[in-house]
VOGU-3710 file (C-alpha; in Angstrom, 3 decimals, decimal comma):
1> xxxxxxxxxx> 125,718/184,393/128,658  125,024/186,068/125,338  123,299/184,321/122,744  123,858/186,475/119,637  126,186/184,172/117,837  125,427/182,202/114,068  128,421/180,022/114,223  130,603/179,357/111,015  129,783/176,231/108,803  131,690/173,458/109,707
11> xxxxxxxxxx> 133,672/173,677/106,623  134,808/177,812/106,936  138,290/177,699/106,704  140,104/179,276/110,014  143,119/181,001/109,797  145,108/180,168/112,892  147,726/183,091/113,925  151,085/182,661/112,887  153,622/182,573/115,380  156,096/185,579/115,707
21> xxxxxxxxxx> 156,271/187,772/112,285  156,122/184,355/110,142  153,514/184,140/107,053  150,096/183,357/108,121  150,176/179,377/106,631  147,112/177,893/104,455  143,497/177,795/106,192  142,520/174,617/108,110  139,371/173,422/108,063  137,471/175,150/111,075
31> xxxxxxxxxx> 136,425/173,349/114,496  134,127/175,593/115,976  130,955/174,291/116,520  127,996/174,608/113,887  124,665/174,634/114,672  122,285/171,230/115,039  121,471/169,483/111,903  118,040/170,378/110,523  117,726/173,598/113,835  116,653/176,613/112,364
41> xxxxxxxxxx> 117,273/180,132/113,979  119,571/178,332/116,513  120,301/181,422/118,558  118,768/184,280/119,279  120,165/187,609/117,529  123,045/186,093/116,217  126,135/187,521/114,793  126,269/187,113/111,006  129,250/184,756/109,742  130,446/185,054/106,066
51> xxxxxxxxxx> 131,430/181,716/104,802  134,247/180,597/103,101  136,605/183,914/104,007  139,520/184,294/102,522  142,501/184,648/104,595  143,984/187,820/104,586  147,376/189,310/102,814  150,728/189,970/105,160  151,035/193,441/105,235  153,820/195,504/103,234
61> xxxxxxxxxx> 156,294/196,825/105,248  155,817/199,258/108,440  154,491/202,485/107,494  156,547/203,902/109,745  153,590/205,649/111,540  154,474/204,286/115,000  158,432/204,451/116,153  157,819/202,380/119,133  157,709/198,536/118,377  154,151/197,454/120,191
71> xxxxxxxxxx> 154,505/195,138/122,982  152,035/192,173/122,514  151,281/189,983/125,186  150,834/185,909/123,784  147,828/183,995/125,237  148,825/181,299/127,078  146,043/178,973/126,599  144,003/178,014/123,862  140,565/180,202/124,045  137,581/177,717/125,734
81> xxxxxxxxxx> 135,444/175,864/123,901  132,313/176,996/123,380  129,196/176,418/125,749  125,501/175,650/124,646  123,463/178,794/124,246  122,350/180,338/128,223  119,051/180,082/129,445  117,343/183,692/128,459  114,614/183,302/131,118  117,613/183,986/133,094
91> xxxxxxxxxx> 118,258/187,196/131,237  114,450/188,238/131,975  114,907/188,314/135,222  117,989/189,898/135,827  116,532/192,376/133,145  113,030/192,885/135,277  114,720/193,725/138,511  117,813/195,805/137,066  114,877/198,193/135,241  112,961/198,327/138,240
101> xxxxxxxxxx> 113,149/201,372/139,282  112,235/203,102/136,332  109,540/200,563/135,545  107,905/200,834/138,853  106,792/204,401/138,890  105,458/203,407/135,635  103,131/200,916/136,656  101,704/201,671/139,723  100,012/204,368/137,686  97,541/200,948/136,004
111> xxxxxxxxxx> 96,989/199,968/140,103  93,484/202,406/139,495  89,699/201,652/137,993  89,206/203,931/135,553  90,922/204,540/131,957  90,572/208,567/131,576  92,351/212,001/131,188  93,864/211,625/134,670  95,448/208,412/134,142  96,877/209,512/130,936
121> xxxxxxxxxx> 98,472/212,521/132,490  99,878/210,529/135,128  101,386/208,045/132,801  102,839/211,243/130,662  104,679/212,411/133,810  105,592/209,208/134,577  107,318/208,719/130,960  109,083/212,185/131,083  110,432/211,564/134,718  112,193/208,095/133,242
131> xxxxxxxxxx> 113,829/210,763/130,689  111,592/209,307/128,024  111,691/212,635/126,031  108,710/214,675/125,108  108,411/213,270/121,907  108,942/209,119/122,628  106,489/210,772/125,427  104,112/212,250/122,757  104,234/209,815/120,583  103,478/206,562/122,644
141> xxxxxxxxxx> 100,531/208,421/124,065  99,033/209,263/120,936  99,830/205,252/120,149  98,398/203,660/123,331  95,014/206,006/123,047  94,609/204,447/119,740  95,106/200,977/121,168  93,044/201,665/123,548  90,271/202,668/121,117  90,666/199,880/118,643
151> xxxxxxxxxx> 90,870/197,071/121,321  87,828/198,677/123,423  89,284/197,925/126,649  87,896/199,058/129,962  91,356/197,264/132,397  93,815/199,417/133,120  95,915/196,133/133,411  95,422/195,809/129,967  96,083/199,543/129,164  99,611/198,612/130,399
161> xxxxxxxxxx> 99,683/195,767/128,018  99,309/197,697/125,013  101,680/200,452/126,389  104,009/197,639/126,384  103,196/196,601/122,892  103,520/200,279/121,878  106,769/200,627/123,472  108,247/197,659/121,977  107,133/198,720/118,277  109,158/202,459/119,190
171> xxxxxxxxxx> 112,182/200,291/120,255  112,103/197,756/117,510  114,764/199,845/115,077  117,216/199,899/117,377  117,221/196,019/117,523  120,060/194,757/115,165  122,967/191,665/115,569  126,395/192,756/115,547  127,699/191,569/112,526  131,385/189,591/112,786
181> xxxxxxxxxx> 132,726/187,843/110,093  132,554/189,560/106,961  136,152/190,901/106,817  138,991/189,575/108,726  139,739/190,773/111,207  136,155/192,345/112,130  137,663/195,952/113,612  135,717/197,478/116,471  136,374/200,976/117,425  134,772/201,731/120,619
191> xxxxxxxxxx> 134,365/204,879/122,497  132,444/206,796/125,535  132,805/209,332/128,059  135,129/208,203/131,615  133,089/206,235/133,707  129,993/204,934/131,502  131,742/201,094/131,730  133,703/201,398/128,273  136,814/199,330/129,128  134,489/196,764/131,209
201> xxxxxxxxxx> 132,472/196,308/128,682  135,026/195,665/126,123  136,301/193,030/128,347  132,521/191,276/128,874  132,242/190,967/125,142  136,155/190,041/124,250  135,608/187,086/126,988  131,990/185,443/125,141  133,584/186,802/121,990  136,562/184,142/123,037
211> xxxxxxxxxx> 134,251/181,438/124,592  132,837/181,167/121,259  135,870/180,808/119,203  136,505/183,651/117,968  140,000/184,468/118,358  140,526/188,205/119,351  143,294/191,078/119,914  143,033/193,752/121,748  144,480/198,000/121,111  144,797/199,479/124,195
221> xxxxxxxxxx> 144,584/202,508/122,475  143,311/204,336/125,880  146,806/206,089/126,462  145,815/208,901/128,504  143,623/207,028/131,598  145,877/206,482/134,283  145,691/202,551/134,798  143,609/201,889/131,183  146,139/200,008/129,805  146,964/197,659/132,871
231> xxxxxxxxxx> 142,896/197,321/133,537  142,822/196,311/129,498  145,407/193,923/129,940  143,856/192,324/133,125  140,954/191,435/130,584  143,249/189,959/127,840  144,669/187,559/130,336  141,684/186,469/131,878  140,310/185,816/128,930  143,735/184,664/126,912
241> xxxxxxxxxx> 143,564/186,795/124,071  146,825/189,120/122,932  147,074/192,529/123,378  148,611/195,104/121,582  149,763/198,055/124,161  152,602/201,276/124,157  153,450/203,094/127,410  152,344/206,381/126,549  151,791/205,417/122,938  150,072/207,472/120,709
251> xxxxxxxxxx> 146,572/206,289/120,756  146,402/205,780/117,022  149,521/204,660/116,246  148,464/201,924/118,886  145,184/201,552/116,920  147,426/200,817/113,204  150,094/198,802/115,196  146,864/196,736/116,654  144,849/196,143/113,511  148,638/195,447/111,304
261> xxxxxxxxxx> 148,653/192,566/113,983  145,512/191,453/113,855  145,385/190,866/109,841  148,866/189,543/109,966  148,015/186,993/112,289  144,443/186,405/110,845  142,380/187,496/113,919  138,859/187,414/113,496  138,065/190,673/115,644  140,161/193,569/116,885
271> xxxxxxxxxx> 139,009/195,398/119,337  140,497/199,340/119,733  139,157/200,507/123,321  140,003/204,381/122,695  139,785/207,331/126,077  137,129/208,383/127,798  136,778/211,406/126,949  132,978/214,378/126,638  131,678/215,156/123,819  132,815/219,332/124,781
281> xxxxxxxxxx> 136,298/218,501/124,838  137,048/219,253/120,595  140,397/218,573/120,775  139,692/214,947/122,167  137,306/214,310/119,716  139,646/215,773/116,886  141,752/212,806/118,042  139,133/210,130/118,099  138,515/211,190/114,618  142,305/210,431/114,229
291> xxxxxxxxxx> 142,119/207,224/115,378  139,566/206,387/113,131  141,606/208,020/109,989  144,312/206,362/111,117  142,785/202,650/111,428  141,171/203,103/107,615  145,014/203,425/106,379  145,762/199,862/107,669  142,790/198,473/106,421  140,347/200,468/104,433
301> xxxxxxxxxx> 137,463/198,979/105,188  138,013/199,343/108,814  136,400/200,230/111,519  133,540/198,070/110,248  132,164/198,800/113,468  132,235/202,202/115,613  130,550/201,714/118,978  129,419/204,088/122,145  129,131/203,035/125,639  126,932/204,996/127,444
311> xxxxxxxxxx> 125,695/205,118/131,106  122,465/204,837/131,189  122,084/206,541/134,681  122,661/209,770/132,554  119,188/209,957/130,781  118,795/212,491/128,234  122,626/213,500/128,945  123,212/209,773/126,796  120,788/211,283/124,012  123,115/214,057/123,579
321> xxxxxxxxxx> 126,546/212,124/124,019  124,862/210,182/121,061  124,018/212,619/118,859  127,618/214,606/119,354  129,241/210,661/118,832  127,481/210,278/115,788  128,439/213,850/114,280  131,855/213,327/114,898  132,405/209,496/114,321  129,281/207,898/112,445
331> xxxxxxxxxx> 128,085/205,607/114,996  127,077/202,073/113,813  126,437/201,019/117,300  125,459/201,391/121,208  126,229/199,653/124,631  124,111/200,745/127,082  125,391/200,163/130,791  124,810/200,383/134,168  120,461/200,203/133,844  120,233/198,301/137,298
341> xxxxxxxxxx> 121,143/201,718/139,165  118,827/204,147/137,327  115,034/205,484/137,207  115,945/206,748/133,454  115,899/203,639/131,370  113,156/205,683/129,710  115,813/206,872/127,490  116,236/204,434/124,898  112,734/205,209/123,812  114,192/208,728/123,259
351> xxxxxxxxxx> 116,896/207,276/121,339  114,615/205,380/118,928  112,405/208,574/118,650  115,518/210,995/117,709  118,372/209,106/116,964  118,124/205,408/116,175  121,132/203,744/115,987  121,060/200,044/116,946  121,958/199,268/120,818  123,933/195,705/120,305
361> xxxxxxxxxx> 124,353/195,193/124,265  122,974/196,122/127,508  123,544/195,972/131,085  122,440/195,463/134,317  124,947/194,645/136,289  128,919/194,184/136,739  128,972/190,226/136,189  129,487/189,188/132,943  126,335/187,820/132,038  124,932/190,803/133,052
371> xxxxxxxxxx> 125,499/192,499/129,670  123,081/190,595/126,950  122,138/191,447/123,405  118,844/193,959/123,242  115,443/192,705/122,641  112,882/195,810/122,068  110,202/193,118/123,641  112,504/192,318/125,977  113,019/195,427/127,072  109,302/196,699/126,981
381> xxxxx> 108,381/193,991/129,058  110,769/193,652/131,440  110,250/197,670/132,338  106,407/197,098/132,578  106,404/193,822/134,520
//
């Protein structure tokens, strides 16, 4: 399970969601749970909370942006209560083997005697064929030779070591908590190209977002995938959150209908899971950029959060999915799937070497607690085991 949540002080008012289009009614005192008296640094990479959050303002009437009423779909159950933080030994080794086949080419090159020009060459190929970049590759080379030099070592198990330590210090940027909490709702506008696991993983993190307390809506705002919306909704009921959804909607008039409902109602997080769509395609992105426009006029501090899912099969294809993202959307964020089925993990060092924007989540699998809040030590590790 994930283990990036600082929960809420026990006295942090909640603001339960009114029922139907009725006034959201004073705050009640909060029962989610608080962490043990006297722990410090209870969880690992936790979100950030802010106490003592005022609830927030009905909203004046309809703007009259969306002429279709959205249909939202009423949890039936109360979310679960939450469960004690997971095990992340657990974590390490799902992480080891899902990274092991780019780590592996990796570090057979450290099976030899002898520390010289050959086995630095070696490891240089090795880094560029795991999409590292040339210059991640240049620059942890230049690192580990001066490790090498100040810790006078003669292993080649220990040259690994260091690589590991150098590798963790190029990573460490893009290690950051998501942050929910400091405005209510907490809006979350995520995006990615078809395929890379961007529905999926909306539904991984609205389920531990849930488990946790937090209570969550979702904008099916993905109006153009055949089957989005029903695959979306299949994730709100599982996990008994409300959903806001049009058929054949306008994506961002599904977006302002979604985060209208979630301050109304006093959410803590909306969620906006927008089309797949490539970075080539302007017209798609004109309308991500819509969406984004369009979400600021209900609340205009949203989206507090603008994420990418990328697959990390793609290699340096994710670098430049990134970088077009970014231009178009300012990215706060990156989830990084599928790194169980690739030999080009190597590209998150390129990330942190060109464009460093904090990776939240990644995966390694299609279960649920296969998607885990990033550790750069973690990660550096787990590759070089």
């Amino acid at each position: 399970m994930f283990s990036f949540f600082k929960k809420k002080s026990a006295d942090t008012p909640e603001t339960p969601a009114p029922a139907d289009s009725a006034p959201a009614p004073a705050p009640q005192t909060s029962d989610k749970p608080v962490a043990p008296a006297g722990t410090k640094g209870w969880l690992r990479n936790p979100f950030a909370s802010k106490e003592n959050v005022e609830p927030s303002e009905n909203l004046p009437p309809s703007s009259g942006i969306s002429s279709t009423p959205p249909v939202v779909q009423e949890p039936q159950e109360k979310p679960q209560a939450p469960t004690a933080p997971g095990d992340r030994k657990g974590w390490m080794d799902r992480l080891k083997v899902g990274l092991r086949k780019t780590g592996s080419s990796i570090s057979t090159i450290f099976t030899g005697t002898k520390i010289d020009d050959a086995l630095y060459e070696e490891l240089e190929d090795a880094l560029l064929m795991a999409d590292t970049g040339v210059k991640a590759t240049r620059h942890l080379l230049i690192d580990l030779k001066q490790r090498v030099k100040d810790s006078k070592t003669t292993d080649p198990a220990a040259v690994k070591a260091l690589l590991a330590d150098a590798l963790a210090d190029l990573l460490k940027p893009l290690e950051k908590p998501l942050v929910v909490g400091q405005h209510t709702p907490t809006v979350i506008m995520v995006a990615g190209v078809n395929g890379a696991g961007k529905t999926t993983s909306i539904g991984k993190l609205t389920k531990h977002l849930a488990d946790h307390g937090e209570s969550v809506l979702l904008a099916a705002a993905d109006t153009f995938r055949a089957a989005a919306r029903e695959q979306l909704g299949v994730w709100a009921t599982r996990n008994t959150v409300e959903i806001v959804s049009q058929d054949g909607g306008d994506p961002a008039a599904v977006s302002f209908d979604a985060v209208s409902a979630g301050r109304a109602r006093g959410k803590d997080v909306v969620l906006v899971d927008t089309a797949g769509r490539l970075p080539t395609q302007l017209h798609l992105m004109e309308e991500l950029k819509k969406i984004k426009r369009v979400v600021t006029k209900a609340d205009a501090s949203a989206p507090h959060e603008v994420l990418l899912v990328i697959d990390g099969n793609t290699g340096q294809n994710a670098l430049n999915q990134v970088k077009a993202f970014d231009d178009a959307l300012q990215l706060t964020g990156l989830i990084v799937t599928k790194l169980d089925g690739t030999a080009k993990g190597g590209v998150l060092a390129a990330i942190a070497q060109e464009k460093p924007i904090p990776v939240y989540f990644i995966g390694v699998g299609e279960k649920v607690e296969d998607l885990e809040t990033f550790s750069a030590k973690e990660f550096a590790q787990a590759l070089l085991a």
